[in-house]
MMTF fields as JSON, N, C-alpha, C and O atoms, coordinates in Angstrom:
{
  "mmtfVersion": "1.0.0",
  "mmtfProducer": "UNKNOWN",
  "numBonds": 219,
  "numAtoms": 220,
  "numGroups": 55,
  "numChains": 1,
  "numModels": 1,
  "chainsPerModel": [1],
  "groupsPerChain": [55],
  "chainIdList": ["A"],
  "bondAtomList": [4, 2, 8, 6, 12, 10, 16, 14, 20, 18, 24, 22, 28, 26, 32, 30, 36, 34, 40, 38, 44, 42, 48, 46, 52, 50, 56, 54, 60, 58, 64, 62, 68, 66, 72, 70, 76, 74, 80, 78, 84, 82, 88, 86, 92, 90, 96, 94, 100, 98, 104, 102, 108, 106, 112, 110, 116, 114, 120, 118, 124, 122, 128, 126, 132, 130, 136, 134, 140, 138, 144, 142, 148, 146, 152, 150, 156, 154, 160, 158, 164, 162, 168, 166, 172, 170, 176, 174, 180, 178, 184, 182, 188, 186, 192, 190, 196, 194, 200, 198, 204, 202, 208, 206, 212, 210, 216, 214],
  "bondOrderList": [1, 1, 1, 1, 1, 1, 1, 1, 1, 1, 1, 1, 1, 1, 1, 1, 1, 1, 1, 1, 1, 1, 1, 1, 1, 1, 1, 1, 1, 1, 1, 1, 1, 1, 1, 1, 1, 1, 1, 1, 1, 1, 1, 1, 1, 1, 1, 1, 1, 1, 1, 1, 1, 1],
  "groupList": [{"groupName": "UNK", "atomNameList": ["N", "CA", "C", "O"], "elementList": ["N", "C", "C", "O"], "formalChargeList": [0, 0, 0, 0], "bondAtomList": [1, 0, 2, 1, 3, 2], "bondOrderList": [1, 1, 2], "singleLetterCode": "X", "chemCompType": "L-PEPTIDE LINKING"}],
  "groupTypeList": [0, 0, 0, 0, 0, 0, 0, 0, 0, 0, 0, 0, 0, 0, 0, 0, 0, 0, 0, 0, 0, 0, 0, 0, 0, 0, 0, 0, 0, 0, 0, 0, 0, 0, 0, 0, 0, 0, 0, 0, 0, 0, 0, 0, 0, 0, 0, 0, 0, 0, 0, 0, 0, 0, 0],
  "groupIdList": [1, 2, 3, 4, 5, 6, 7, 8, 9, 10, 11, 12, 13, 14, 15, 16, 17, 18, 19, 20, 21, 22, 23, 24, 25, 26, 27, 28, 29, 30, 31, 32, 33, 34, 35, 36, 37, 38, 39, 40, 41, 42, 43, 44, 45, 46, 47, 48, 49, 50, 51, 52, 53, 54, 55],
  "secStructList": [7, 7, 2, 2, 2, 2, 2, 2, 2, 2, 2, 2, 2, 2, 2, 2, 2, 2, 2, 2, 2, 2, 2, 2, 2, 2, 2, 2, 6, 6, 7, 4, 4, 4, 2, 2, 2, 2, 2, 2, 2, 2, 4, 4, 4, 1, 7, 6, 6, 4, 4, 4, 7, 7, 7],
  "xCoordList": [-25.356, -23.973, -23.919, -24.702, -22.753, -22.913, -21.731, -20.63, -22.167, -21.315, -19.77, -18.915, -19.58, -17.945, -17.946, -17.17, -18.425, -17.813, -17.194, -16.072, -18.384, -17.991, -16.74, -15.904, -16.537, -15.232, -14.312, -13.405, -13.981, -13.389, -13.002, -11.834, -13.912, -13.852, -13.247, -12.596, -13.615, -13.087, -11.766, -11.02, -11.322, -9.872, -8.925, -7.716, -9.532, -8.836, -8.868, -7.984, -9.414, -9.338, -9.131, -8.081, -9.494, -9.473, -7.492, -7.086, -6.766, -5.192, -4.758, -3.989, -5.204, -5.021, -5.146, -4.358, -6.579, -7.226, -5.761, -5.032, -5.733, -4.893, -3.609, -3.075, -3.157, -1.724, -1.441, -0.397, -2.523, -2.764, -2.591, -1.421, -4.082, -3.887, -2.93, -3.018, -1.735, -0.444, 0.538, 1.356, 0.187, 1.66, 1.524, 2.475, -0.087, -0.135, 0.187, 1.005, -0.326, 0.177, 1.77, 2.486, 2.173, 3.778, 4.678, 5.901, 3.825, 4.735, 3.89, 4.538, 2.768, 2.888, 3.452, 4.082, 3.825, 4.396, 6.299, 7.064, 6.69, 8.395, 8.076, 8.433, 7.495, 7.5, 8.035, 7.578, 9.426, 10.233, 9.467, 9.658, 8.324, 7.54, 6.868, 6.527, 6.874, 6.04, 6.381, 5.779, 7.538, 8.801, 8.975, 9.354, 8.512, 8.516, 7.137, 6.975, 6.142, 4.766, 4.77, 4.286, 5.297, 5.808, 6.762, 6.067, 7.868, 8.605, 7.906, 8.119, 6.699, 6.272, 5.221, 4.948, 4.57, 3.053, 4.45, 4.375, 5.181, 6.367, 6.4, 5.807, 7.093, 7.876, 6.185, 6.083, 5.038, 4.266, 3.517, 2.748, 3.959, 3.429, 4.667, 4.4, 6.074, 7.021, 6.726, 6.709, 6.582, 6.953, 8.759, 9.752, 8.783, 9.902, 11.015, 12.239, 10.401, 11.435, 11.987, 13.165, 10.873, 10.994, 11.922, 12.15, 12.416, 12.715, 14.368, 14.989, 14.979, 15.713, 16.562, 17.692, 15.211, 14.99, 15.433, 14.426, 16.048, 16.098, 15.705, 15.67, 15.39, 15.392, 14.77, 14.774],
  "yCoordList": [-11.96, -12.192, -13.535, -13.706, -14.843, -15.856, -15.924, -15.383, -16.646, -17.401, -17.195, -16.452, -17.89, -17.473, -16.282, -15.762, -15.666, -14.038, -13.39, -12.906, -13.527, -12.9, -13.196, -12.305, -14.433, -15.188, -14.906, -14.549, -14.871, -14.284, -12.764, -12.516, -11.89, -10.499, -10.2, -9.19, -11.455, -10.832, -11.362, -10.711, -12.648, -13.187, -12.358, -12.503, -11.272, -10.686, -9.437, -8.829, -8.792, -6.883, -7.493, -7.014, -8.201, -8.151, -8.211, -7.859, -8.739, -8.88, -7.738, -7.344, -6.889, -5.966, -4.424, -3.788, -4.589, -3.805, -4.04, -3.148, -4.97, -5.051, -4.418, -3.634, -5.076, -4.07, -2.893, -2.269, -2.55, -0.738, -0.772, -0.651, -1.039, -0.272, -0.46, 0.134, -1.602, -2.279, -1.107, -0.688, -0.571, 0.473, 1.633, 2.388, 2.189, 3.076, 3.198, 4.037, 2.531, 2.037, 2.157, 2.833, 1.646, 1.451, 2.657, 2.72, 3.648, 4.99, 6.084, 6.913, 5.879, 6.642, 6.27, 7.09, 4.816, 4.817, 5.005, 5.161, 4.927, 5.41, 6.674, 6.525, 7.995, 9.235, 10.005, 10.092, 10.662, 11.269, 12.127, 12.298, 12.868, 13.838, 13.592, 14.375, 12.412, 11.829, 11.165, 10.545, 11.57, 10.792, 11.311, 10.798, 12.635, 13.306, 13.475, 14.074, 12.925, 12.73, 11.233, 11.063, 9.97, 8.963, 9.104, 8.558, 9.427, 9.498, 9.842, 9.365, 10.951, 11.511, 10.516, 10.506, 9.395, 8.663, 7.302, 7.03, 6.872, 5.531, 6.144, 5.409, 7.515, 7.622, 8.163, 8.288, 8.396, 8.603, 7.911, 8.348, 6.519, 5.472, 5.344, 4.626, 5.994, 5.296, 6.808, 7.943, 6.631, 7.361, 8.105, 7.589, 8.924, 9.095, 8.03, 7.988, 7.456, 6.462, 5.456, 5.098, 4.899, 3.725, 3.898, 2.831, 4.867, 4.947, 4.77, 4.83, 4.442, 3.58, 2.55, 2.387, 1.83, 0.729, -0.884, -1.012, -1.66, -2.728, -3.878, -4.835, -4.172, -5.593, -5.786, -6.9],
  "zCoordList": [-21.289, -20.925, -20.191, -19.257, -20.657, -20.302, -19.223, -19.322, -18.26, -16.804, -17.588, -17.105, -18.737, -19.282, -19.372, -18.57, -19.937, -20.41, -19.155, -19.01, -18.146, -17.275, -16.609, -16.458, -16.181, -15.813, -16.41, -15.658, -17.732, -19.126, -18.568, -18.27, -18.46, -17.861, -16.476, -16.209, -15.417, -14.572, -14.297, -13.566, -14.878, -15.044, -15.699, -15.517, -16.648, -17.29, -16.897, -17.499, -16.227, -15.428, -14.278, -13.849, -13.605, -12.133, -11.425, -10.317, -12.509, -12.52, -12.539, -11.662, -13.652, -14.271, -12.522, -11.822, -12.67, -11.377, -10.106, -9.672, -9.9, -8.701, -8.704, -7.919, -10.037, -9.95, -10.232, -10.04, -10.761, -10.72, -9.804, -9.44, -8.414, -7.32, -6.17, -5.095, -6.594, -5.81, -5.956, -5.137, -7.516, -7.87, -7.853, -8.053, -7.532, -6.933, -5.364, -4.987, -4.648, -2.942, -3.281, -2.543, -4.144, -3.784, -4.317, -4.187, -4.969, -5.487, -4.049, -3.41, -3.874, -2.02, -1.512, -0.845, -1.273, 0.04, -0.105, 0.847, -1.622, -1.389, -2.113, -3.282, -1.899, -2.612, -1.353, -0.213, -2.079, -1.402, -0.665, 0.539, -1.507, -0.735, 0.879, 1.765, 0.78, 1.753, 3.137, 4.014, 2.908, 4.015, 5.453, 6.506, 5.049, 6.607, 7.224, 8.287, 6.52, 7.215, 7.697, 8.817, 6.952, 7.15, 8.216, 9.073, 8.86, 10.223, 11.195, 12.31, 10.913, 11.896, 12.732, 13.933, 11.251, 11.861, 12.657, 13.855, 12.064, 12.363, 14.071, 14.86, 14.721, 15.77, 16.717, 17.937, 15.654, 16.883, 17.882, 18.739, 17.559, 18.669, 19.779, 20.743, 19.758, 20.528, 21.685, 21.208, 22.732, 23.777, 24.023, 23.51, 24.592, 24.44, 25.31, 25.188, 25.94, 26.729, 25.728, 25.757, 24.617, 24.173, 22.883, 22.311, 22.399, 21.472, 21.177, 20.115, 23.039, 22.901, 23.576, 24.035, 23.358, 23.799, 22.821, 22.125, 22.588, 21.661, 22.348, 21.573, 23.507, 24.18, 25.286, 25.81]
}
């Protein structure tokens, strides 16, 4: 296997590879299912004082 092929190979999956694993990341992170484990990790850094707080 020559220095091109491989370059050839990885110019051509490595695009490919990424946006698979971009559109998988991006159907977890807006899946309705997932929204109330998502509020829960978002509000568990705010103390209860801070939460309303703007300034």
């Amino acid at each position: 296997m020559s220095h091109d092929m491989l370059v050839l190979i990885a110019k051509t999956f490595g695009p490919l590879w990424m946006m698979g694993f971009f559109l998988v990341v991006v159907i977890r992170a807006y899946s309705p299912r997932r929204r109330a484990a998502q509020e829960r990790a978002a509000r568990s850094i705010l103390t209860s004082g801070d939460a309303g707080d703007t300034g």
